[in-house]
C-alpha positions as CSV (number, residue, x, y, z in Angstrom):
1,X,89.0,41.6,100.4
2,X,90.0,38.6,98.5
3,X,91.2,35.5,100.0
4,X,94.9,34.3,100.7
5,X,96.4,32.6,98.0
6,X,99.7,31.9,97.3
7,X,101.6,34.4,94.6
8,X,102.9,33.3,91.3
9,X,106.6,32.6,91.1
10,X,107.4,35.2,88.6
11,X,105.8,38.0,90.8
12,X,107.5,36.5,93.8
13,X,110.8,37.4,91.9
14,X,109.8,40.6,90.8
15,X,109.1,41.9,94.0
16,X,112.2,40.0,95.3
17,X,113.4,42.5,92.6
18,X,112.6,45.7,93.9
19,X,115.1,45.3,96.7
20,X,118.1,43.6,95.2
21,X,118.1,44.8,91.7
22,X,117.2,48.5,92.3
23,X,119.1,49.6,89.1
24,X,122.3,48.1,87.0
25,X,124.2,48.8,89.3
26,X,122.7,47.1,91.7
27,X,123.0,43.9,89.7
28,X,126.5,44.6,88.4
29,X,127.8,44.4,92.5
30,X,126.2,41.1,92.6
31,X,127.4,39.6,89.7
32,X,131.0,40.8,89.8
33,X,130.9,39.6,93.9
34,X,129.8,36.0,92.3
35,X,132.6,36.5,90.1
36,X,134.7,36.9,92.9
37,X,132.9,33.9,94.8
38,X,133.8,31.4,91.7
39,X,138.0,32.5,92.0
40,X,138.2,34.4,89.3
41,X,141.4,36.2,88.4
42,X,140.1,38.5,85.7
43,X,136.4,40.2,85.9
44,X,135.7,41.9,82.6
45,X,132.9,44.5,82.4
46,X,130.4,45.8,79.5
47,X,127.8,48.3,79.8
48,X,125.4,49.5,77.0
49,X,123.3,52.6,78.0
50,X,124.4,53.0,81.4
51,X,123.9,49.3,82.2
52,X,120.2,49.3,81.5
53,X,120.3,47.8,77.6
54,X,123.2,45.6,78.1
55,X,125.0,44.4,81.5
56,X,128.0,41.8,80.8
57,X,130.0,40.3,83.1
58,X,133.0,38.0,82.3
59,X,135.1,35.9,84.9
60,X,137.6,33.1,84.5
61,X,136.3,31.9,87.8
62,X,135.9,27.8,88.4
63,X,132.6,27.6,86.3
64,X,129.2,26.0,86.9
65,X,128.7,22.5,86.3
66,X,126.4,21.6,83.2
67,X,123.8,19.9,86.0
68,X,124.0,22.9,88.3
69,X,123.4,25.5,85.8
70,X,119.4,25.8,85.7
71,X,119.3,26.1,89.0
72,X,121.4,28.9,89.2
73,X,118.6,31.1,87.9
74,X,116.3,29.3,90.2
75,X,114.9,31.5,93.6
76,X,117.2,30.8,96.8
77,X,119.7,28.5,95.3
78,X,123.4,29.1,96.2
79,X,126.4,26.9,96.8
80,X,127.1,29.4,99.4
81,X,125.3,28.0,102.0
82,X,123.6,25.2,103.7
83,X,122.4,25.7,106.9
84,X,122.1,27.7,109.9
85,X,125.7,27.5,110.9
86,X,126.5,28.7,107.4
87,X,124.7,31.9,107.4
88,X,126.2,33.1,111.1
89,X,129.7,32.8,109.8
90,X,129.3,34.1,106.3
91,X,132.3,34.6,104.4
92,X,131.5,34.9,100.5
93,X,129.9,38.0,99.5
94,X,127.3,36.3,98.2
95,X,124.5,34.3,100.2
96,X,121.2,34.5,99.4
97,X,120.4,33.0,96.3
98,X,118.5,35.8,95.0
99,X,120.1,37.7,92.7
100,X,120.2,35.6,89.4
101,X,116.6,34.5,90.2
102,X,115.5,38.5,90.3
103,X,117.6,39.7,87.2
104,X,115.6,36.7,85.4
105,X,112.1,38.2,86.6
106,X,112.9,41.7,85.3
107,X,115.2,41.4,82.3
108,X,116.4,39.1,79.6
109,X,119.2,37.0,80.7
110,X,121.6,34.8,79.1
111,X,124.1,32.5,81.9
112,X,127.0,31.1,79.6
113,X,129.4,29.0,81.4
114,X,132.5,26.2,81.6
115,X,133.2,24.6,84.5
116,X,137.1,23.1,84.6
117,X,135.7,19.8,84.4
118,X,134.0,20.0,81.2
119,X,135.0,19.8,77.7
120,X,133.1,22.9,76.6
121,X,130.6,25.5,77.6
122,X,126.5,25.6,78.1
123,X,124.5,28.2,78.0
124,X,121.2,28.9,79.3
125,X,118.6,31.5,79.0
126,X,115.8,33.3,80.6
127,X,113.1,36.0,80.6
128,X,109.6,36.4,82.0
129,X,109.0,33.4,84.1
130,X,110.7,31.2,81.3
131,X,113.5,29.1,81.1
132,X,115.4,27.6,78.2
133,X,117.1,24.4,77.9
134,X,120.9,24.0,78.6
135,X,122.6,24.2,75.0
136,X,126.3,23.7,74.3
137,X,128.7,27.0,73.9
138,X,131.6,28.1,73.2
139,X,133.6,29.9,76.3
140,X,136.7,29.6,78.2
141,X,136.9,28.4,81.3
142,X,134.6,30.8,83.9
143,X,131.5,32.2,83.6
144,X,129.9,35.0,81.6
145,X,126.2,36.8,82.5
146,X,124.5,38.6,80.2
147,X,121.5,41.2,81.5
148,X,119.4,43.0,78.9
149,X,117.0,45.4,78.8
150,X,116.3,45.8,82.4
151,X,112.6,46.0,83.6
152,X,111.0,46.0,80.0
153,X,108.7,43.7,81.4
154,X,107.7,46.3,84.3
155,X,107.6,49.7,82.5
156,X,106.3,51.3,85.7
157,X,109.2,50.4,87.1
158,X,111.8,51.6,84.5
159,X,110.8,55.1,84.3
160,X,112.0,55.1,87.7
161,X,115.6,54.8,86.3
162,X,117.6,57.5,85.4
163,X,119.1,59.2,82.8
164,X,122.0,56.5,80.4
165,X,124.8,58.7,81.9
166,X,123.9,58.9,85.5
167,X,123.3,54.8,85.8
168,X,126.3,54.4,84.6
169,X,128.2,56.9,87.0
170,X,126.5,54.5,89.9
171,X,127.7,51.5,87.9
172,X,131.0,53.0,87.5
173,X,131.3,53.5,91.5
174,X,130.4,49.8,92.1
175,X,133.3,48.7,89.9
176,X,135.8,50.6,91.7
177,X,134.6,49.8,94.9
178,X,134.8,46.1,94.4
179,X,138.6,46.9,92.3
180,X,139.7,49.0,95.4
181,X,138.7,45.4,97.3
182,X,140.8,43.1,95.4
183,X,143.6,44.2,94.1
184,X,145.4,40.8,93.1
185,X,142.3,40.3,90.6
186,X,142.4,41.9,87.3
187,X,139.3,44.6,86.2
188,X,138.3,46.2,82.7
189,X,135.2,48.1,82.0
190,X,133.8,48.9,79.1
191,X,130.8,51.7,78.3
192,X,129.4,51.6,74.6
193,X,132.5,50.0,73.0
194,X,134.9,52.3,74.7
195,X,137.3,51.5,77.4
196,X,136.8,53.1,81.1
197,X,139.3,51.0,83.4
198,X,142.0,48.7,83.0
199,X,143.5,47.6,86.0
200,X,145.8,44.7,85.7
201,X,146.3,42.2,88.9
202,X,149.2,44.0,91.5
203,X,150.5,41.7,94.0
204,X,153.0,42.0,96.9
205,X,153.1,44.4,100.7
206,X,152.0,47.6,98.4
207,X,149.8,46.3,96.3
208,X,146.4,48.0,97.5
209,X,148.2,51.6,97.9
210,X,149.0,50.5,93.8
211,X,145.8,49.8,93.2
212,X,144.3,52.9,95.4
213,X,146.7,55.0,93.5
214,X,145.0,53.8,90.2
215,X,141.7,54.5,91.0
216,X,141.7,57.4,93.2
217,X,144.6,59.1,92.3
218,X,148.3,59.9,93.0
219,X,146.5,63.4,95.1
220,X,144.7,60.6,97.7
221,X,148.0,58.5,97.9
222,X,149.8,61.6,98.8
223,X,148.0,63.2,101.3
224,X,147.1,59.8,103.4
225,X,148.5,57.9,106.0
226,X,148.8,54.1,106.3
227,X,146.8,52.3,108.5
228,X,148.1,49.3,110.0
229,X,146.9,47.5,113.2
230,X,145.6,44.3,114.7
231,X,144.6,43.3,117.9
232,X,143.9,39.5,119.2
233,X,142.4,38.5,122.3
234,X,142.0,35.8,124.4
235,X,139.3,33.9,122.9
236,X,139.8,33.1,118.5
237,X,136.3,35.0,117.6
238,X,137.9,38.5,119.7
239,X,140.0,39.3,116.9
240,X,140.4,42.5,114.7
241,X,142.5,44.0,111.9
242,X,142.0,47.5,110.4
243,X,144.4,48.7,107.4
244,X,144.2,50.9,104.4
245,X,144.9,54.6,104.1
246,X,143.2,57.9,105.1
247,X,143.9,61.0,104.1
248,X,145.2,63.7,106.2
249,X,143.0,66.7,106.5
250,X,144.6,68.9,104.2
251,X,142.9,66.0,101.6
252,X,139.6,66.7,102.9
253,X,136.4,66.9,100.0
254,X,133.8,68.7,99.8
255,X,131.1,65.6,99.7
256,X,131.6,61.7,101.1
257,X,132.6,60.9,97.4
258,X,135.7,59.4,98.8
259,X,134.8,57.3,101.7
260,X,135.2,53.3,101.1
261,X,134.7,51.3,103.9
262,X,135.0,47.2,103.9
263,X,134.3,44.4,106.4
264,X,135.6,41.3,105.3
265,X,136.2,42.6,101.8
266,X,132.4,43.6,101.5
267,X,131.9,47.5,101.0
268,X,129.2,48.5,103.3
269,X,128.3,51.4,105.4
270,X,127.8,51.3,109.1
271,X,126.9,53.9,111.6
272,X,128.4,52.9,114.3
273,X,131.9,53.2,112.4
274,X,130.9,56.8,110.4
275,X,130.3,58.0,114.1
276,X,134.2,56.7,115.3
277,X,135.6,57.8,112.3
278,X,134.0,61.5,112.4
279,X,135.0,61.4,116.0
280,X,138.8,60.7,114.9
281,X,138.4,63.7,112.6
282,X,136.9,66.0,114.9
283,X,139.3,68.5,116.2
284,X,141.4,68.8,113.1
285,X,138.8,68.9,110.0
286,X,136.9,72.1,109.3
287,X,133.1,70.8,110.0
288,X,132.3,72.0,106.3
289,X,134.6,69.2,105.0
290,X,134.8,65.5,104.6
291,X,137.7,62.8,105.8
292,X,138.6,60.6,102.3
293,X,139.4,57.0,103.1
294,X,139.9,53.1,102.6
295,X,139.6,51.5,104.9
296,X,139.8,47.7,105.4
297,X,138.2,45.9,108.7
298,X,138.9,42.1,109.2
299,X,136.7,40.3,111.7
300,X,135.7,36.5,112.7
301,X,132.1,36.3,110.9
302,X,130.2,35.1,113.8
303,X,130.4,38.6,115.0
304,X,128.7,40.2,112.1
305,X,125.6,39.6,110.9
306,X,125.6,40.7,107.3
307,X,121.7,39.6,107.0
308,X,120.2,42.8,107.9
309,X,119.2,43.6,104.1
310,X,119.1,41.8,100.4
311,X,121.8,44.4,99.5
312,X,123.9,43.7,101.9
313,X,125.9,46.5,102.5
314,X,124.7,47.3,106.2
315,X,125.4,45.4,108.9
316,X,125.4,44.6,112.9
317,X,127.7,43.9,114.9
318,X,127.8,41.8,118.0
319,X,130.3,43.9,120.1
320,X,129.7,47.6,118.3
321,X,131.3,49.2,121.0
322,X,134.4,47.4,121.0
323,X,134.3,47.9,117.3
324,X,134.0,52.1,117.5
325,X,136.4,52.5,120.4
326,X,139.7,50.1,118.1
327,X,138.0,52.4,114.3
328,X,138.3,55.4,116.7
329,X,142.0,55.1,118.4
330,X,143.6,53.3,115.4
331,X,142.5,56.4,113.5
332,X,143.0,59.5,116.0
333,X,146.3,57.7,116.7
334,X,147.2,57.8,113.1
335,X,146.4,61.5,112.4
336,X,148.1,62.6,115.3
337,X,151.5,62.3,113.9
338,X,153.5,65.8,114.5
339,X,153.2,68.2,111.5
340,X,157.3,67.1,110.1
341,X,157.3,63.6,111.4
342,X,160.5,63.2,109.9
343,X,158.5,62.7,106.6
344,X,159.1,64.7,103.4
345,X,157.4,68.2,103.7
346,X,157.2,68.2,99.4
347,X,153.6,66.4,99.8
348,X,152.4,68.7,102.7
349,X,149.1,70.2,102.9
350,X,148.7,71.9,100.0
351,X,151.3,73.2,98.5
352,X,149.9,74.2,95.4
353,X,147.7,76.5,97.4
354,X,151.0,79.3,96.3
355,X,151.1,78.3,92.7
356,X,149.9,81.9,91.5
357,X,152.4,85.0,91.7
358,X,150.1,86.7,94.2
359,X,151.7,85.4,96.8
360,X,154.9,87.3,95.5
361,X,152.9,90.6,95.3
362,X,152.5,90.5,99.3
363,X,156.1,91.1,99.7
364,X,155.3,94.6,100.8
365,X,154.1,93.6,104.3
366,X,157.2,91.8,104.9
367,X,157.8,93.1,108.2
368,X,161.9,93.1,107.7
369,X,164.9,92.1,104.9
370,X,164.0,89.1,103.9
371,X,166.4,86.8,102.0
372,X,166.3,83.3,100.5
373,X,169.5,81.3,100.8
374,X,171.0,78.4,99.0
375,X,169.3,75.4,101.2
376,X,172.8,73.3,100.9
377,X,173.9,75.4,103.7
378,X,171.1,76.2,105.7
379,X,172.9,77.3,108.9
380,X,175.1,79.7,107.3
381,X,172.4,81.6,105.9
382,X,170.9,81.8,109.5
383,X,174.3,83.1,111.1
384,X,175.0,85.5,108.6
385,X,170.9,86.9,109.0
386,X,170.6,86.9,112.9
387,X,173.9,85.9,113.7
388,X,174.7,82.7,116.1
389,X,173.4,83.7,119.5
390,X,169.6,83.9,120.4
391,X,170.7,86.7,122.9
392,X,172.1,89.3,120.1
393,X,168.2,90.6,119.3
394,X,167.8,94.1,118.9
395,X,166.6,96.1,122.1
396,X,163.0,96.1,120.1
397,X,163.2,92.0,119.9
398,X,164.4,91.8,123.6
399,X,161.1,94.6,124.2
400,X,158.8,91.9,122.8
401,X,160.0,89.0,124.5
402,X,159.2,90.5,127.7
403,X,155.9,91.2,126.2
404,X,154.9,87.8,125.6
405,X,156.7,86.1,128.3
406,X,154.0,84.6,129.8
407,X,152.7,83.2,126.5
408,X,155.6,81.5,125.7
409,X,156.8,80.6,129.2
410,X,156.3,76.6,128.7
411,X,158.2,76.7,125.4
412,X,161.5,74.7,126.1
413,X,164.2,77.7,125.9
414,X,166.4,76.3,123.6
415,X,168.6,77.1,119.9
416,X,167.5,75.7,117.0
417,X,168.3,72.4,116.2
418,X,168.6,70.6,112.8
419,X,167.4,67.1,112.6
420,X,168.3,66.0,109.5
421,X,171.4,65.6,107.3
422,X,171.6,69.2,106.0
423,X,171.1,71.0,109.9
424,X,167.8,72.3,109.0
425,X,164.6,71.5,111.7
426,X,161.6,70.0,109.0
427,X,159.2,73.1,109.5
428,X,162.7,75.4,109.0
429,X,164.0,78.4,111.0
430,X,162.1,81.6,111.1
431,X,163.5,84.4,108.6
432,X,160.4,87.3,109.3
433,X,157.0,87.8,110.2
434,X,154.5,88.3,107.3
435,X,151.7,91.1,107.7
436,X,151.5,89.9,111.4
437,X,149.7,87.0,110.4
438,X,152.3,84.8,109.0
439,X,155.8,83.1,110.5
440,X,158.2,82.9,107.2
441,X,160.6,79.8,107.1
442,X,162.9,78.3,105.6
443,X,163.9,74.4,105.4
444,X,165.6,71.9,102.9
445,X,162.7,72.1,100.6
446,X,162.0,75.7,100.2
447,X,159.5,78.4,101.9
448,X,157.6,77.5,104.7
449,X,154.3,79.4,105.6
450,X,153.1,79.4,108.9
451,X,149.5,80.9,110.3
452,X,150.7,82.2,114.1
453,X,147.1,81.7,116.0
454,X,146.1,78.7,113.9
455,X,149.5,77.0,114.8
456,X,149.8,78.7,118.2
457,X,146.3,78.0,119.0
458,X,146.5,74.1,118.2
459,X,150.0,73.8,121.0
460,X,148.2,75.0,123.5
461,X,144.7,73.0,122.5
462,X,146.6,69.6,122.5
463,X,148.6,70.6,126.2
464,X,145.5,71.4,128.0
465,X,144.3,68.5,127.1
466,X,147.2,66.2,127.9
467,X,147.5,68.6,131.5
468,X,143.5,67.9,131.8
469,X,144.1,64.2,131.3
470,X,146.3,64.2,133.6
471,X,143.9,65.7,136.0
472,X,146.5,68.8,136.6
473,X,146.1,72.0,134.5
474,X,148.9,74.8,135.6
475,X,147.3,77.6,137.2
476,X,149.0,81.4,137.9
477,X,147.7,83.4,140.3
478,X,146.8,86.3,139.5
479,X,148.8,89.5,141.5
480,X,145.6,91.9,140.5
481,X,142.2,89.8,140.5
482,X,140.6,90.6,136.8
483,X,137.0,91.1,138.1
484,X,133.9,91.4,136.2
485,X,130.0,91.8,136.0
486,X,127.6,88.6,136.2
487,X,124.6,87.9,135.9
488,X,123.3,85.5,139.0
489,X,123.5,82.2,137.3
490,X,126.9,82.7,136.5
491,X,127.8,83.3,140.1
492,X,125.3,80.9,141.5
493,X,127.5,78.1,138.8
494,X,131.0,79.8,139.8
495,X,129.9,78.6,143.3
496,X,128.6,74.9,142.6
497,X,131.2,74.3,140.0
498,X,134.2,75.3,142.3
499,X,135.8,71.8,142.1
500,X,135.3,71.7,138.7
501,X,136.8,75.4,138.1
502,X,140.2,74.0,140.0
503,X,140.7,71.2,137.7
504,X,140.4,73.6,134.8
505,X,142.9,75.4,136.3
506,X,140.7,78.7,137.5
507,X,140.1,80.2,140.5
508,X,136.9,82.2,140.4
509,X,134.7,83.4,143.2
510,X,131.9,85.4,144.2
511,X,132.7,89.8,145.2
512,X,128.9,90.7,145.3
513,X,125.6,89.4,143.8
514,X,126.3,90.9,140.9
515,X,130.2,90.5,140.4
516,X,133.0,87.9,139.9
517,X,136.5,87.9,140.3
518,X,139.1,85.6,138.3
519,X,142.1,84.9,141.3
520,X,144.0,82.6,138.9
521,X,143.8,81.3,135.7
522,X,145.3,78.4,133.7
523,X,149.4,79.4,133.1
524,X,149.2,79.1,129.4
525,X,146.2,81.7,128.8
526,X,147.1,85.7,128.6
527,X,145.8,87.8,131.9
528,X,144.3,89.8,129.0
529,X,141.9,87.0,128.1
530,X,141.0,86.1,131.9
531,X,137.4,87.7,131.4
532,X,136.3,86.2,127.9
533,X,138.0,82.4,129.3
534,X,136.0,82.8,132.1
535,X,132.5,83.6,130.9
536,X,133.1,80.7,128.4
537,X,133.9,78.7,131.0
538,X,131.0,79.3,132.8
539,X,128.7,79.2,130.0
540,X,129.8,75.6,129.8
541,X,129.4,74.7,132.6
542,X,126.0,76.5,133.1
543,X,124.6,75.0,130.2
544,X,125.7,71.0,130.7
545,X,126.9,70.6,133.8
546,X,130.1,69.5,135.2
547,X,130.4,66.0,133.8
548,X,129.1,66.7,130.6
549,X,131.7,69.9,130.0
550,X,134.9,67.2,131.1
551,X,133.6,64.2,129.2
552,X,132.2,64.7,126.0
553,X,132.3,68.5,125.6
554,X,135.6,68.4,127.1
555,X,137.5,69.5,123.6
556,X,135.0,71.9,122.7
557,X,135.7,73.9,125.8
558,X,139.2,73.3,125.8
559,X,139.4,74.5,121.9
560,X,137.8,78.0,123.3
561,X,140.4,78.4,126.2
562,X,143.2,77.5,123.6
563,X,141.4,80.4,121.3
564,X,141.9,82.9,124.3
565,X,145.3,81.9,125.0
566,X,146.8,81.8,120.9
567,X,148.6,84.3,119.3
568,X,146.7,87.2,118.1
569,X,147.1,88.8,115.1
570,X,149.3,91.5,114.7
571,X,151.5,90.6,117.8
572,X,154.8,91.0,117.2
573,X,157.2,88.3,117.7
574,X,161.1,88.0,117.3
575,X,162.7,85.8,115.1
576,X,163.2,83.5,118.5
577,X,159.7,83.5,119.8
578,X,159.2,82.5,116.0
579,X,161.3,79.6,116.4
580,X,160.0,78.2,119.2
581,X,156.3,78.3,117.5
582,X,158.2,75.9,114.8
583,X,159.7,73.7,117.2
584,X,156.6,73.2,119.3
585,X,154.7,72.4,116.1
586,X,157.1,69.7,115.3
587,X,156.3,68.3,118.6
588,X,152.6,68.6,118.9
589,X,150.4,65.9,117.4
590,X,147.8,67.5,114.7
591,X,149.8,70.4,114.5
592,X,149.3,70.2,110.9
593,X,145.2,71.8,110.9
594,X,144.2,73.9,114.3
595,X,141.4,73.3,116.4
596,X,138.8,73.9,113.8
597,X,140.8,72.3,111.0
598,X,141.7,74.9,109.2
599,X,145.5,73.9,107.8
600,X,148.3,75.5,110.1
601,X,150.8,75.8,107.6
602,X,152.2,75.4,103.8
603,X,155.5,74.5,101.9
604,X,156.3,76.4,98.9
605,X,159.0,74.4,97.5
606,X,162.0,76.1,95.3
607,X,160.9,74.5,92.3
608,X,157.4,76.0,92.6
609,X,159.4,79.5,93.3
610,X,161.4,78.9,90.4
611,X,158.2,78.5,88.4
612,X,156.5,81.7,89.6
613,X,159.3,83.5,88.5
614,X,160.5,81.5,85.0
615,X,163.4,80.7,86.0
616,X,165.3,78.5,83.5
617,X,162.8,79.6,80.7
């Protein structure tokens, strides 16, 4: 073993390397965030094969002084900083005074800049340990960095790169994420000559949805919601402020492509807030999918530290729990919006999901005459369909209200009502049953498709829970007790978990060793289901106990009795128990997925129609 010595500065760097310049695009975050740092207004951006030949990045920012400039390729020198203090309440996104220094130990680098104090430019340049003189130049006022040839000196470490195209996909998801950050400053990029991104400087209260828009798309700015909230304590550092947008779960992706999270206007990515915003998602995104989002979160620094790594982008807080409970409600109280809201139903979930005439060649399992009318007059084409009473149904519609009394027996019993300026509720009125799968509607907008159980299943999900936090589930006797076999830990838990069993609005006890009986059963699940709902029950119960099933399995179980109690398919309803399905979903929050996320429901507006058929063509 050789003896301790000190390393070489060069080596020092390159290793310094490894972690903060892990490829162009590692370097291009740090020097557009200096950019940023220095005030600049407008951050231009040139890439030569994927970032790796040539890396160029031009600011108009305040300049480096003629003095100052060699050490700004020098190892931990930053005007960032200066002591202790400093570093606990960061607030640049740069600190460390280790980028330059790195880039110089693993490429050829050129630092050109004007300061506003000086009468022209200087320009200094490095590679391999060596440094140039300052030399006069000619440059506007700011700041330009030139990287070339990344890691020739290190060849080892440049066949880890990849391929010209897939370095410059990363590099191209640093630049927006730092545009979607600032949208008052001014972004190009450029990729072999060619122009990527030009996103001029937006100002004013929409200017990040304007900028969001740009980058992501008029699809993202569609399907979110806003998020706006702050909350102050007591004390000056107990301050927080989350805004942005996140998209509804008819937006959801595939992969986390979409997800932009920033603290203090650094991007970064935190567990601690993934976990409250999957939590937000939970009961109305399909577990297959993804939530898309930006999201902003403003915080006193001293209660981050943003020291954890040279790349910066993780982070701890100093009150993570405080931080994951605001995320979490701002969030789930965002989403939970009912499905209308009193918005405009033309950017609901997926519309375009009807774009194809097969939708139109399903019109044989239309269950009765069905008949679209002009949506100026909405209530006349209701009258002259089922007339103006509720109570002139057939004796077939009056057989299946009886039928499913007791499923819809804590719907409000009430007409239709309009709530907007043409009479029409937002989700519509109920024209016919589709296939005995689907409710057919029709509002100001056009055709409104509604899944029965998803929507069904979702109204009752989101009133067991309010009835179970308000410690008080309705529970019906049952006249015949549903009774059923069991094996012994079933009974042996039906026993223990008694207490348990009341709050959830059962009534379950022991015949024989070997048999159970269900005496009454939560009011809004079907006599039909009272087996199935209580074996799942059990099963909870068996398997995690009391306080686990009512705390953090609490929707899970609920979302199974809310399964039992739904709609099933092929149930017939009338064109009033129809209506009230419609009405409760413009009531209920979420009502727009189910419990699983599936979506609940789709508008086909009477352009699209008009499309499918070529109308005007």
């Amino acid at each position: 073993m050789s003896a301790i010595q000190l390393l070489p500065d060069l080596l020092i760097n390159q290793i310094a390397a490894g972690e903060v310049i892990e490829r162009p695009a590692s370097a291009l975050k740090e020097l557009m965030e200096n950019s940023l740092d220095a005030g600049a207004s407008e951050i231009d951006v040139q890439l030569e094969g994927g970032g790796i030949q040539l890396l160029r990045v031009r600011d108009n920012g305040k300049g480096i002084t003629p003095n100052e400039l060699a050490l700004a390729l020098q190892r931990h020198a930053t005007s960032k900083i200066g002591s202790l203090d400093d570093l606990q309440r960061v607030a640049s996104m740069g600190f460390r005074g280790e980028a330059l220094a790195s880039m110089a130990a693993v490429a050829q680098v050129a630092l050109i800049s004007r300061h506003a104090s000086a009468a022209h430019a200087w320009k200094i340049e490095a590679a391999d340990g060596a440094q140039s003189e300052a030399a006069p130049a000619t440059h506007p006022q700011g700041t330009s960095v030139e990287m070339r040839e990344l890691y020739f000196n290190t060849p080892a470490r440049r066949k880890f790169l990849k391929t010209e195209n897939t370095e410059f996909a990363y590099c191209e998801e640093t630049f927006k994420r730092i545009a979607l950050s600032r949208p008052d400053v001014a972004f190009s990029l450029q990729h072999r000559g060619k122009q990527v991104w030009k996103l001029p400087a937006v100002h004013g209260e929409d200017a990040l949805q304007k900028r969001i828009t740009a980058i992501l798309g008029t699809e993202f700015s569609q399907g979110a919601v806003t998020i706006e909230r702050n909350v102050a304590g007591a004390h000056p550092t107990a301050r927080l402020h989350l805004s942005g947008m996140a998209t509804l779960p008819a937006y959801s992706r595939a992969s986390r492509d979409s997800q932009y999270l920033f603290l203090n206007g650094r991007f970064i990515r935190d567990k601690v807030i993934a976990h409250a915003i999957r939590q937000a998602y939970q009961d109305i995104l399909h577990h297959q999918r993804h939530p898309a989002f930006v999201l902003f979160l403003d915080m006193p620094p001293e209660q981050v530290d943003v020291n954890v790594h040279p790349a910066k982008s993780e982070v701890r807080f100093r009150e993570s729990q405080a931080v994951h409970q605001f995320i979490f409600h701002t969030l789930q109280q965002a989403l939970a919006a009912p499905t209308a809201g009193g918005g405009d139903l033309t950017t609901a979930p997926a519309a375009s999901a009807f774009s194809s005439p097969t939708f139109v060649q399903q019109s044989p399992f239309i269950q009765q005459p069905m008949r679209l009318y002009n949506a100026a007059q909405p209530m006349a084409f209701y009258d002259a369909m089922f007339g103006h009473s509720k109570n002139n149904s057939s004796p077939t519609q009056q057989q299946n209200v009886a039928l499913t009394d007791s499923i819809f027996a804590n719907f409000a019993d009430e007409a239709p009502q309009g709530d907007n300026e043409t009479g029409v509720p937002p989700l519509g009125l109920a024209l016919a049953q589709l296939g005995g799968i689907y409710i057919l509607a029709q509002n100001q907008h056009g055709l409104v498709v509604v899944d029965i159980h998803a929507a069904h299943e979702r109204i009752v999900y989101e009133k067991l829970k309010l009835a179970l936090d308000e410690h008080h589930i309705p529970s019906q006797p049952l006249l015949i007790p549903v009774t059923f076999h069991a094996d012994t830990l079933d009974i042996a838990s039906a026993e223990e978990e008694h207490a348990t069993l009341t709050t959830l609005g059962f009534d379950i006890a022991p015949l024989s060793p070997t048999t159970l009986a269900v005496r009454a059963m939560p009011a809004m699940l079907k006599q039909s289901q009272a087996e199935a709902a209580a074996r799942d029950v059990l099963h909870e119960l068996r398997e995690f106990g009391a306080t686990r099933a009512l705390t953090e399995r609490r929707n899970e179980m609920l979302s199974t009795l809310a399964c039992h109690a739904a709609v099933r398919a092929n149930q017939s309803l009338s064109i009033t128990e129809m209506n009230h399905i419609l009405r409760e979903m413009e009531r209920t929050e979420r009502s727009g997925q189910c419990n699983h996320g599936r979506p609940t429901w789709f508008q086909v507006t009477i352009t699209e129609l008009d499309t499918m058929f070529m109308r005007g063509k």
